[in-house]
Every structure is written in C-alpha cells, then in structure tokens.
Z-matrix of the N, CA and C atoms (Angstrom, degrees):
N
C 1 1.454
C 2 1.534 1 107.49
N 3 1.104 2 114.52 1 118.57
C 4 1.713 3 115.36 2 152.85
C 5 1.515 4 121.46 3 -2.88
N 6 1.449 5 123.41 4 126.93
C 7 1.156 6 110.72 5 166.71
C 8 1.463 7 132.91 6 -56.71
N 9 1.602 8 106.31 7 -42.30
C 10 1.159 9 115.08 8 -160.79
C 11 1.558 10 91.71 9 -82.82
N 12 1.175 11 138.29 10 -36.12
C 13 1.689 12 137.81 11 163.17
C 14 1.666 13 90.66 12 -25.91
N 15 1.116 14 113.91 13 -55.57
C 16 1.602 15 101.77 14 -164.85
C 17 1.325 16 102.61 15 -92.93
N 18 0.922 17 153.81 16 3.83
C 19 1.344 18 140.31 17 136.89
C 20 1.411 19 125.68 18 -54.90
N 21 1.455 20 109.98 19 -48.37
C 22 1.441 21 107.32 20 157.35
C 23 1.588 22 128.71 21 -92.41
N 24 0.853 23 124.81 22 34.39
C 25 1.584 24 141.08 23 139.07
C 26 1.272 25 118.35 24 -100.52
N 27 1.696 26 131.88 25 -18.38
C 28 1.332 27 126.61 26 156.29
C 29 1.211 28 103.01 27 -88.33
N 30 1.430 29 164.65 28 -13.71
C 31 1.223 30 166.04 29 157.43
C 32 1.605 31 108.16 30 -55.73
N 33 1.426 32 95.32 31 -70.60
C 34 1.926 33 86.83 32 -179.90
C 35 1.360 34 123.19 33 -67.11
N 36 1.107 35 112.35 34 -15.41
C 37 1.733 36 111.68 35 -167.36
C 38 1.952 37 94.74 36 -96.03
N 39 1.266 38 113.26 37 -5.52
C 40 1.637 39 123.21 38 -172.82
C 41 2.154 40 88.94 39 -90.52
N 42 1.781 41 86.65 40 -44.06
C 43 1.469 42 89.11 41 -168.60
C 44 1.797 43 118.18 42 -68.76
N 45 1.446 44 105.92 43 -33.77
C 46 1.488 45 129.75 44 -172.85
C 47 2.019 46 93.56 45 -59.02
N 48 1.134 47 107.57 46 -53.90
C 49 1.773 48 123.61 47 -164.18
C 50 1.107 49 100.22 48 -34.44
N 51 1.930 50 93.84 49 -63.88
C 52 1.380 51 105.36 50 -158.37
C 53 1.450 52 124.24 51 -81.59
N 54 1.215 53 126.67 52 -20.65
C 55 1.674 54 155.80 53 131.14
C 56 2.043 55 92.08 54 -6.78
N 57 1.349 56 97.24 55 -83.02
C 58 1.857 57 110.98 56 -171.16
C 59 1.376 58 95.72 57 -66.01
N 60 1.063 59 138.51 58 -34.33
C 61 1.579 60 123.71 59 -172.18
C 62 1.819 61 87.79 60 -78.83
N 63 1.000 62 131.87 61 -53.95
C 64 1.802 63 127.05 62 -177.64
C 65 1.555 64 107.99 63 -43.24
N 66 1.484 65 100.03 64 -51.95
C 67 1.738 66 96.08 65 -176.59
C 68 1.465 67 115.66 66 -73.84
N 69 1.465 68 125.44 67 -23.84
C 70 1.644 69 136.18 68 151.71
C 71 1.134 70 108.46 69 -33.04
N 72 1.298 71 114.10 70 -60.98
C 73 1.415 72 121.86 71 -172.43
C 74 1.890 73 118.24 72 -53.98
N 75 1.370 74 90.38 73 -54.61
C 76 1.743 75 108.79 74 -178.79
C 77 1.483 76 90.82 75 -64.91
N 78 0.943 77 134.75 76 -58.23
C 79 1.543 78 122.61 77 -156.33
C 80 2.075 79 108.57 78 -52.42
N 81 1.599 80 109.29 79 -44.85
C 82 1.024 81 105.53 80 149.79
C 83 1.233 82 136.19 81 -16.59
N 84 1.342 83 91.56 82 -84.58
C 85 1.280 84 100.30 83 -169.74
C 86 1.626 85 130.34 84 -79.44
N 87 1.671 86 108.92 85 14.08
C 88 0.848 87 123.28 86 -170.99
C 89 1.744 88 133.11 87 52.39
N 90 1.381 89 106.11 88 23.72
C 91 1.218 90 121.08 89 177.87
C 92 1.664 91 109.28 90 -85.78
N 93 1.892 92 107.33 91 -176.07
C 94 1.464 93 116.71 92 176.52
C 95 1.368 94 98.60 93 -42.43
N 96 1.421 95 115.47 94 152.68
C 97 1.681 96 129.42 95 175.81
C 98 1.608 97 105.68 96 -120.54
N 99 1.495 98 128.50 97 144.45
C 100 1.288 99 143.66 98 162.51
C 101 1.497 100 101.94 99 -51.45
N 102 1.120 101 135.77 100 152.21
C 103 1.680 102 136.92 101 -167.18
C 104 2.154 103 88.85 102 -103.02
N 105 1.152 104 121.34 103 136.16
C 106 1.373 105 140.39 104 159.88
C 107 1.646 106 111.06 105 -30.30
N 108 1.191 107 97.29 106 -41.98
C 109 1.382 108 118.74 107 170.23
C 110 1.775 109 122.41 108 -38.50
N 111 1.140 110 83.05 109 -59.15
C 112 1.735 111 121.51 110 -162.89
C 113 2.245 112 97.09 111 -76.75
N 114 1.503 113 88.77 112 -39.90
C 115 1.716 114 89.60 113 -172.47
C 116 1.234 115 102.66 114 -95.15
N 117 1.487 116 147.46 115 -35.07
C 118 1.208 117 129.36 116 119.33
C 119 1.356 118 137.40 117 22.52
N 120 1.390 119 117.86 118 -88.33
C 121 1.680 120 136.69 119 -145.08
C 122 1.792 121 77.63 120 -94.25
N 123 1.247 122 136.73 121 -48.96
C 124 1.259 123 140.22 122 -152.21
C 125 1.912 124 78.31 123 -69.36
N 126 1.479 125 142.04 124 -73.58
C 127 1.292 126 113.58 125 178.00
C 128 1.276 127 132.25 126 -63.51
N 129 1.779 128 129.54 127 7.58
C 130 1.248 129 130.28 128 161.31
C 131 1.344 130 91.34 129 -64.47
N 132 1.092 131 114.62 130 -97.20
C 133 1.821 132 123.67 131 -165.26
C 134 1.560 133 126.17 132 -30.05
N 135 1.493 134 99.47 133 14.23
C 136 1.571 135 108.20 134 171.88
C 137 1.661 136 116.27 135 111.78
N 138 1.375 137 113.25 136 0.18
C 139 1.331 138 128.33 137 162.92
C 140 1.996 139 141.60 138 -51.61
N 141 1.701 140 81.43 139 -11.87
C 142 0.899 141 98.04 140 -154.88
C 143 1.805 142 131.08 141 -45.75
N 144 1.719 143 88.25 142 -46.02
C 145 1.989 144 102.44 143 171.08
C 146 1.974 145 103.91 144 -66.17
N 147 0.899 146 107.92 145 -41.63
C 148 1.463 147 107.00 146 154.59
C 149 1.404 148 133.74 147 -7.85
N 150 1.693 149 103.02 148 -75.49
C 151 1.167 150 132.80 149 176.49
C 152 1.242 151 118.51 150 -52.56
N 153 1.630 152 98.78 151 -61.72
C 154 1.732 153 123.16 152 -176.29
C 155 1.534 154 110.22 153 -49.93
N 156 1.530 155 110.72 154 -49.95
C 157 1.643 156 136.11 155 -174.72
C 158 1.922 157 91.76 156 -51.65
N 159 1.237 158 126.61 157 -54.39
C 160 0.889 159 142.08 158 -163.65
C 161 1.822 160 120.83 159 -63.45
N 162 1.661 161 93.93 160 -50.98
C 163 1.235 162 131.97 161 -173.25
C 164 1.612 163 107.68 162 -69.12
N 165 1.633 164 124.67 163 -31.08
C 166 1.264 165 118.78 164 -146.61
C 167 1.556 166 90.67 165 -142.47
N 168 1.368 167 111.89 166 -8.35
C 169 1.559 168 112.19 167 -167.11
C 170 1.710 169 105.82 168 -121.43
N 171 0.968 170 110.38 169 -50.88
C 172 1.613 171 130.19 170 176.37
C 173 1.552 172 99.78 171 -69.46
N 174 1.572 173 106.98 172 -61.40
C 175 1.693 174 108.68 173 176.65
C 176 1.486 175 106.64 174 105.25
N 177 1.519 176 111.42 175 26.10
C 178 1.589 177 118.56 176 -172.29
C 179 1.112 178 108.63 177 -112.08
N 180 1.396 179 120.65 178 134.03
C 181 1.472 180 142.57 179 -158.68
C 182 1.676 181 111.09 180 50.29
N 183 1.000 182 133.66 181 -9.36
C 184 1.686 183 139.29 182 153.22
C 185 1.268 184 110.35 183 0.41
N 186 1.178 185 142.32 184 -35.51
C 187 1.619 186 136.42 185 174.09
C 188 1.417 187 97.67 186 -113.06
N 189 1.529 188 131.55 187 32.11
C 190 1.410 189 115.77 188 158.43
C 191 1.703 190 110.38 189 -93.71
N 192 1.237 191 103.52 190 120.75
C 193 1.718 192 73.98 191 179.18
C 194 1.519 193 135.40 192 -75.42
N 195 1.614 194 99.17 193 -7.73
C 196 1.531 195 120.41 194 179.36
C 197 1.587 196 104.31 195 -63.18
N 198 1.152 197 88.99 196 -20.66
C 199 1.763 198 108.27 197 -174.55
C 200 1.483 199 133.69 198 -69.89
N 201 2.198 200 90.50 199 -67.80
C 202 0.916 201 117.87 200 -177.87
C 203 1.759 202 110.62 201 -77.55
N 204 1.279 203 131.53 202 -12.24
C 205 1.350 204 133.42 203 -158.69
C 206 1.790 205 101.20 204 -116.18
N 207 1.852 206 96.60 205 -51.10
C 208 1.367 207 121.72 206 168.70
C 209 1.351 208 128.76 207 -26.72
N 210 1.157 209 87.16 208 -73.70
C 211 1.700 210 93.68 209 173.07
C 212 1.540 211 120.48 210 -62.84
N 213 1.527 212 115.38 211 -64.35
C 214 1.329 213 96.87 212 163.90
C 215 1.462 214 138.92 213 0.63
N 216 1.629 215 93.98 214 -69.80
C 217 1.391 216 121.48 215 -166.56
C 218 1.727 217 104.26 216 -56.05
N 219 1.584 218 98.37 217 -39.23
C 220 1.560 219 103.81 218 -163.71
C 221 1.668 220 94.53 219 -74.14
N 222 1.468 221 125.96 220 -31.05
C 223 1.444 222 120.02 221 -165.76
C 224 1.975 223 106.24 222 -60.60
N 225 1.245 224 97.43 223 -44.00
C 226 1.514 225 123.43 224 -164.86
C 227 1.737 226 101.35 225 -83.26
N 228 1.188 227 121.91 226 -8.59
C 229 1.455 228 114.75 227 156.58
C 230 1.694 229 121.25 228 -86.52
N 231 1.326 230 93.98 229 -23.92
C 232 1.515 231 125.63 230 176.43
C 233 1.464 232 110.33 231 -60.35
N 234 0.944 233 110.69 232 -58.93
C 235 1.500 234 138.60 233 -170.86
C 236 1.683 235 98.87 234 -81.00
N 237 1.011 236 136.03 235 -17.14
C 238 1.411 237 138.38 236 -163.92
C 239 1.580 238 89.80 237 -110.76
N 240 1.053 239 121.58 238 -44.99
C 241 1.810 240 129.04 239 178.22
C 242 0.957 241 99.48 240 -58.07
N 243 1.464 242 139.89 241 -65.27
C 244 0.862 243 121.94 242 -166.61
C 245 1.684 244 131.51 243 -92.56
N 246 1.547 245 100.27 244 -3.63
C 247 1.794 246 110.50 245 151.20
C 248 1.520 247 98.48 246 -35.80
N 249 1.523 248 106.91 247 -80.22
C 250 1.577 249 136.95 248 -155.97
C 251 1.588 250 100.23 249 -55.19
N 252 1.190 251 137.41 250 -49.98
C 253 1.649 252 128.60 251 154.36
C 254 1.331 253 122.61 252 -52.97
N 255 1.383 254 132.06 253 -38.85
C 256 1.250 255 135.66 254 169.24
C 257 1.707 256 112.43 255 -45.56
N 258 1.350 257 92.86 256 -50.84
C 259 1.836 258 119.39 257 -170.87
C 260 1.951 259 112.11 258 -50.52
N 261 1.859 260 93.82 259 -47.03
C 262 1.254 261 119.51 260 167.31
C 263 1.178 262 117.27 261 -48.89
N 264 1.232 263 125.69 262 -50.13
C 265 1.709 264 136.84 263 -146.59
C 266 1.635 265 95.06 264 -53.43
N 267 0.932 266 139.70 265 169.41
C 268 1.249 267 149.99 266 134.35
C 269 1.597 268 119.95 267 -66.82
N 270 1.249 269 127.36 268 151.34
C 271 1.276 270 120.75 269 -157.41
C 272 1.295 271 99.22 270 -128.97
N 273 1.542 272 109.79 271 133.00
C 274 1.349 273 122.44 272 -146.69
C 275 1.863 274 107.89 273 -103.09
C-alpha cells in the first residue's frame, strides 16, 4: 500500500476519534451537537477504526444502531475494496 495511503488512514481515523470524543463531550454537557451526518461520512472516507475505537471504547453512540451495525458494515466494505484493488494490482 502507498505510504501516503497510510498516512491518511492514520490521519482520519486520529481525526474521526477525536471528532466522537468532542461530540461525547457536548452530549454531556448538553451543548451544540456534531450532526450524525458529519460522524458518519467522517467513517465513509476511511474513518472507519476511528469510529469503532470510539463506538465500543469511549461508549459513544453505542445504542445507535445506524452506528452500532453501520459502521461495521462501512469498515468491511472498506476492507472488501480494497481486497478487490489489491486482487487488481499487477504483480510485481
């Protein structure tokens, strides 16, 4: 894999964490909230261990099921993409 691929898969999933630990925080305290939307799309775009780290460790959004099932789903399409590109590559 590309280096810089893994630079930005340790970047967003660093960025995704801290994103759900911010909205953890607000939910507390009953302040403005990040939109579902927003914590979402941040594990489409490669966020995904992020999310999970967040989801199962932190304990944030844990009874969403869009969440709890959601993400998963998005890691393992992730992971299936890039089987199926790997598969592609030409072999060196």
């Amino acid at each position: 894999m590309p280096q810089i691929l893994l630079y930005y898969l340790l970047a967003i999933n660093v960025i995704t964490l801290t994103v759900y630990i911010i909205d953890k925080i607000k939910a507390k305290m009953h302040a403005w909230r990040i939109p579902e939307a927003t914590l979402l799309s941040l594990a489409a775009i490669g966020g995904s261990i992020g999310a999970l780290i967040a989801i199962f460790i932190v304990r944030h959004k844990s009874q969403h099921l869009k969440f709890r099932y959601g993400v998963p789903a998005i890691l393992l399409a992730q992971l299936a993409l890039i089987v199926w590109i790997w598969e592609k590559l030409p072999m060196k």
